[in-house]
C-alpha positions as CSV (number, residue, x, y, z in Angstrom):
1,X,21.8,-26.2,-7.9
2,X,18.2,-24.7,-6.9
3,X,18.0,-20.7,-7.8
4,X,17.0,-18.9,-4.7
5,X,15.7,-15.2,-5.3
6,X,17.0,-12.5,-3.6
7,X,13.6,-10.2,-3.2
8,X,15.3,-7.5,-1.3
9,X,16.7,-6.8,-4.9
10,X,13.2,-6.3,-6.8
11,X,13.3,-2.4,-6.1
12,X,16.5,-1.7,-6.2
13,X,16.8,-3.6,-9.7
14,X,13.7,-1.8,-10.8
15,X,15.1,1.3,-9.6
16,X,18.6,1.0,-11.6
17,X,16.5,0.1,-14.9
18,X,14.1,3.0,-14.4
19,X,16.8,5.5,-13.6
20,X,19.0,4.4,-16.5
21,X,16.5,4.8,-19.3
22,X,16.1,8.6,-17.3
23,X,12.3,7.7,-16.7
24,X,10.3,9.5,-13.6
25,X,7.9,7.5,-10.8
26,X,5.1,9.0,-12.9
27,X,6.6,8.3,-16.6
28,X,6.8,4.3,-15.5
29,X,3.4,4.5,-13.3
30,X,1.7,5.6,-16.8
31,X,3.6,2.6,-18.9
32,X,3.0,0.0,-16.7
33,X,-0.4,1.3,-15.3
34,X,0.8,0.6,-11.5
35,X,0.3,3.7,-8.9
36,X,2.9,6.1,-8.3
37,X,2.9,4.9,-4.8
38,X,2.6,1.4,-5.5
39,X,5.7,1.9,-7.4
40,X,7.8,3.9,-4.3
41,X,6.8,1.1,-1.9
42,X,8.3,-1.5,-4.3
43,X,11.3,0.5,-5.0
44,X,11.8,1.1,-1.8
45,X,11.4,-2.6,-0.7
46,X,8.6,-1.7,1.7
47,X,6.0,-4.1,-0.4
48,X,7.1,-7.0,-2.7
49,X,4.8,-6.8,-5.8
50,X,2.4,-9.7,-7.1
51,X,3.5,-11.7,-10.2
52,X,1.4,-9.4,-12.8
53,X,2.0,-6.1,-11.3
54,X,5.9,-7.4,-11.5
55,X,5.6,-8.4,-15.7
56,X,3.7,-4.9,-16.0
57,X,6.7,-2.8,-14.7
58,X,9.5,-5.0,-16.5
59,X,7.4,-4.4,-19.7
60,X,6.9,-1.3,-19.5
61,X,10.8,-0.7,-18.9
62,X,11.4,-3.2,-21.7
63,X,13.3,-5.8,-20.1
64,X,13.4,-9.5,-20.7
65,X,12.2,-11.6,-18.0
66,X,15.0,-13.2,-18.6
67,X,17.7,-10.7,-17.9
68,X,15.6,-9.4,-15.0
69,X,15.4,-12.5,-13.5
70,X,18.8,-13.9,-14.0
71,X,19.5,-10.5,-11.8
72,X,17.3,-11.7,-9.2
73,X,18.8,-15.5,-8.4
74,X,21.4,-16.1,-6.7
75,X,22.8,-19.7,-6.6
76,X,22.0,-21.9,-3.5
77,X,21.2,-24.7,-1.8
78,X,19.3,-25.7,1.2
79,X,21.0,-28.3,3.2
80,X,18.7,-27.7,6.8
81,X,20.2,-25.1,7.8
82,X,21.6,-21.4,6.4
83,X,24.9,-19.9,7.9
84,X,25.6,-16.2,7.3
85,X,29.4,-15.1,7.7
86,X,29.3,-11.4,8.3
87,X,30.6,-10.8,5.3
88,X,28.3,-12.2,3.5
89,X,26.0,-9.8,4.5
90,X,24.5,-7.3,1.4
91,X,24.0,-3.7,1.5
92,X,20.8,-2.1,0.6
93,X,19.1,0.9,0.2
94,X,15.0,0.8,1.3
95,X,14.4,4.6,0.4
96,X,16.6,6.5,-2.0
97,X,16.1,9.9,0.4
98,X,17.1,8.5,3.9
99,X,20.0,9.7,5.2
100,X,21.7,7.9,7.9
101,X,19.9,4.6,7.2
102,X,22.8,2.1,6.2
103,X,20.8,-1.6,5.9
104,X,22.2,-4.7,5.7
105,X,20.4,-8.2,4.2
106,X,21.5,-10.9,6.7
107,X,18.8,-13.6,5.4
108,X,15.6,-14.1,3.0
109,X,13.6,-17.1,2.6
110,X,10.4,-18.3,1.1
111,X,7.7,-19.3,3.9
112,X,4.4,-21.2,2.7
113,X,3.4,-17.8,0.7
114,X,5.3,-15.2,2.4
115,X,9.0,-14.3,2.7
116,X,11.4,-13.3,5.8
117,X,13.9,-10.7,5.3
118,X,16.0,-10.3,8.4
119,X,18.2,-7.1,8.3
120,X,20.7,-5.1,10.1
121,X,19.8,-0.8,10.3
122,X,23.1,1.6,11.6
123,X,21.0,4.5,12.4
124,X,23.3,7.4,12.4
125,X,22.4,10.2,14.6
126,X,20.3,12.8,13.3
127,X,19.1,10.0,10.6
128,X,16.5,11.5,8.1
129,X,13.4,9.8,6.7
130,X,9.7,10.1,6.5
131,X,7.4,8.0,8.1
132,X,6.5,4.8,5.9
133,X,4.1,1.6,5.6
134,X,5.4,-1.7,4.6
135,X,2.9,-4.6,3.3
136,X,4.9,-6.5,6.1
137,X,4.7,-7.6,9.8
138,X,8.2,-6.1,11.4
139,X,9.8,-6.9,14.3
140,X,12.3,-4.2,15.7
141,X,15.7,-5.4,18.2
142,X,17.6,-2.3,19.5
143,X,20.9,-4.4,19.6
144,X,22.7,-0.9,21.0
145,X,21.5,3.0,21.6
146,X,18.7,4.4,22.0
147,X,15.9,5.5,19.7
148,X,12.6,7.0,19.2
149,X,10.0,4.5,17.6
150,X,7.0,6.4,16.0
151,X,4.5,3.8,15.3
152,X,1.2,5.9,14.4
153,X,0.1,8.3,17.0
154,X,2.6,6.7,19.6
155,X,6.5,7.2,20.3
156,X,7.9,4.3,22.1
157,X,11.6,5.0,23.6
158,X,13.3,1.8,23.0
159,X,17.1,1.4,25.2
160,X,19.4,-1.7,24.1
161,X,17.5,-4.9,24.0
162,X,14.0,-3.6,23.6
163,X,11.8,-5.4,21.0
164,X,9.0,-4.2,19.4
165,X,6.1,-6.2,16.8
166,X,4.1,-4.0,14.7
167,X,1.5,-4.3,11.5
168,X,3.8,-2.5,8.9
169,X,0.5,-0.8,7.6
170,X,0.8,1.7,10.6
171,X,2.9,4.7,9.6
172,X,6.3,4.2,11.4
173,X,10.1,5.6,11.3
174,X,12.7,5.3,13.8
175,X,14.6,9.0,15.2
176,X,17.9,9.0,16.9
177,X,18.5,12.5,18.8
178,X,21.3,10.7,20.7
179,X,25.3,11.9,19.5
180,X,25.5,7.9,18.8
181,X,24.6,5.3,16.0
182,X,22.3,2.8,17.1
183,X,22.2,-0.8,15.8
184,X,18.4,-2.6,15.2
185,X,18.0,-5.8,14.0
186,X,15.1,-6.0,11.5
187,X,12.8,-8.9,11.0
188,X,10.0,-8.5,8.0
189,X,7.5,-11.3,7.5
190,X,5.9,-10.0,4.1
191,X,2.0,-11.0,3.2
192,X,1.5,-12.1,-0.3
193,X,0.3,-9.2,-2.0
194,X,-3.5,-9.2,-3.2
């Protein structure tokens, strides 16, 4: 059976070793010698770190490679074709101080260099978050609502079946002022880090 990694799960592994050895951002960004911000963004799966910058932070927190990745794969095979039973489908948290964000992986997969995540976001109303970047390309589905999209210095108002394509560089968060959740399908095309 081929190992396939699950990179939605970099951060949030990170994240869990980080907080149970009761370190800061700042603590680790001093071990490892990676930016505080470079560290949130990976965290928070908005960028997916380069093979060194990944062996500097699992150092610095003292983990094996070994255990780390063994965390990481998940066992699978590619017969041509991936089917995704909703159920199958794997929480995750992008930023630890969002509230009303509720993701959900559908699918990852290596692409000559880059990787695809394709996710579901239940945007509760009132949802909380500040504007991020991702080291990604994203493209947004409003399956049901409506939402605000600020992307920069504009505010696109996206009904049911809008789309929107975006550099994930650009500062961007979604707002729902409606009474009603709103359901976005996610697509992110992530650049190899440099």
């Amino acid at each position: 059976m081929n190992k396939k990694l699950s990179y939605n799960e970099i951060g949030a592994i990170i994240r869990k070793y980080r907080k149970s050895q009761k370190l800061r951002l700042g603590e680790l960004s001093t071990s490892s010698n990676v930016s505080i911000a470079m560290l949130s963004k990976i965290e928070n799966g908005r960028m997916i770190p380069t093979i060194p910058t990944l062996f500097a932070i699992i150092g610095a927190l003292d983990i094996s490679p070994d255990v780390f990745f063994g965390e990481l794969s998940k066992q699978d095979t590619f017969p041509g074709y991936i089917f995704m039973p909703k159920e199958s489908y794997t929480p995750y948290v992008k930023e630890e101080n969002a509230k009303g964000f509720h993701y959900l992986s559908i699918l990852e997969h290596p692409i000559e260099g880059s990787s695809l995540q394709v996710s579901l976001l239940q945007l509760e109303p009132k949802a909380k978050r500040k504007a991020v970047k991702t080291l990604a390309y994203e493209y947004i589905y409003l399956i049901s609502g409506s939402i605000d999209y600020i992307l920069g210095e504009q505010t696109f108002l996206m009904k049911q079946g809008d789309s929107l394509f975006f550099d994930g560089n650009i500062n961007h968060v979604p707002i729902n002022n409606t009474p009603n959740a709103a359901t976005l399908l996610v697509l992110y095309l992530f650049k190899e880090s440099k």
